[in-house]
N, C-alpha and C positions, 0 to 999 in steps of 0.2 A: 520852806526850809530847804538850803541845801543839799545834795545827797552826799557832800562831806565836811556837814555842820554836825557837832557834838551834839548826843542826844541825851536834853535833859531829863530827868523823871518827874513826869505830872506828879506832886505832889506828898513823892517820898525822895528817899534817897538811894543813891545807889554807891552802894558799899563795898571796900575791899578789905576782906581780911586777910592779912599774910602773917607770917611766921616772925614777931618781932626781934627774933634772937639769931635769924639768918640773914647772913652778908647778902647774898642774890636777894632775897626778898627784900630786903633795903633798898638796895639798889634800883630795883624794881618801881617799889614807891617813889625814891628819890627824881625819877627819868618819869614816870607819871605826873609829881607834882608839876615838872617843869614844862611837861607838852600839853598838859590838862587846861590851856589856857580860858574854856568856859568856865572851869570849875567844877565838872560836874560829879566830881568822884570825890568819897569821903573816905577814910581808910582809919580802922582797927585793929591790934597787933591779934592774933587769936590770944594770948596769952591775956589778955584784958576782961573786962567786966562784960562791956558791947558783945563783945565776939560767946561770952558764953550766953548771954542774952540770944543771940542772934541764932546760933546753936540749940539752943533748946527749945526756941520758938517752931525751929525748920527741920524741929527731930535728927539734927546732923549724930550721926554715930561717933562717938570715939575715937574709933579706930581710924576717920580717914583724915589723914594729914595731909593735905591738901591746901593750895588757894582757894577762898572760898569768895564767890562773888554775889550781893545779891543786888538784884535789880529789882529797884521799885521797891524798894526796903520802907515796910510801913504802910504800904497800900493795900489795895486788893490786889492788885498786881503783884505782886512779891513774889519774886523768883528767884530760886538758889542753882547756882553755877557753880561747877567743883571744875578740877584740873583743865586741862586743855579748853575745854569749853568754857571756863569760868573767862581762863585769857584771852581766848580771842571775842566772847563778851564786852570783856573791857576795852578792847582795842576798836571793835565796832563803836562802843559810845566815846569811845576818845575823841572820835570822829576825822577828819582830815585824811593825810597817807595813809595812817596808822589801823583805817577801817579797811582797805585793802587787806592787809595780812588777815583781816575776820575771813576772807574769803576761806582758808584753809579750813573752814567747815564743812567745805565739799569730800574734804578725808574724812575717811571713816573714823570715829570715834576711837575704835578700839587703839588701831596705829598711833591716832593722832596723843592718847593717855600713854601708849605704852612710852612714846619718847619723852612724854612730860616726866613718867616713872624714871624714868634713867637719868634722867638731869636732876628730876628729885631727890635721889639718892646718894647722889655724889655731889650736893650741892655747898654741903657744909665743908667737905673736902678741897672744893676747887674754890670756895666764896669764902670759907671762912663762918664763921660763928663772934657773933655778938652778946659782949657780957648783959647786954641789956636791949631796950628799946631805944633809939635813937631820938631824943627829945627836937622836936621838930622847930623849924625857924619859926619866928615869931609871926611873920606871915600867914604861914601856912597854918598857925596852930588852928581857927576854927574848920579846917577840914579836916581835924584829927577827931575822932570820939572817943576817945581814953588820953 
């Protein structure tokens, strides 16, 4: 394999949960769908069934509103990825360009959360809020799980 070929997951999946009622996180997904060109990512609104599923399986807390990413969803492998880490997670198994920017794990966590925090906060202000989940192309629908 390539060292900027998409990495699939042996035999689970690997999941993105985002904020279905957030413009950036739409966005987000939308610009995923389109670069994702293995396939290898599936995505779930948190507001959904999966996401509380996935939630309660990985003891996620309430309180943290975050992206939430897991890898290897359904294996023994199964790993839960929150903020910054969750992203550049994903951008690692995107694989191509896109796994370069994974490099920013060379920053320290904390830096790297606190700007995710800032952008967090002001995301619905500067993106917008959606009355709903965006019902996905016909295409794309089996990489949706809700």
């Amino acid at each position: 394999m390539s060292f900027l070929a998409p990495k699939p997951s042996p035999g689970g999946r690997h999941v993105v949960l985002y904020d279905g009622e957030c413009g950036l996180c739409d966005g987000a997904v939308q610009f995923l769908l389109k670069k994702d060109r293995a396939r290898v990512l599936h995505y779930a609104p948190l507001q959904g069934s999966t996401a509380a599923v996935l939630r309660r399986r990985l003891r996620v807390p309430d309180e943290i509103d975050s992206l939430l990413f897991v890898r290897d969803a359904g294996t023994a492998r199964e790993t839960l990825l929150v903020r910054s880490s969750g992203v550049l997670a994903i951008l690692d198994v995107l694989g191509g360009p896109w796994r370069v920017l994974s490099w920013l794990r060379v920053v320290p966590r904390l830096l790297r959360d606190a700007v995710y925090a800032f952008i967090a906060k002001r995301r619905t202000v500067w993106f917008g809020r959606l009355d709903a989940c965006r019902v996905p192309e016909l295409a794309a629908r089996e990489r949706f799980l809700d």
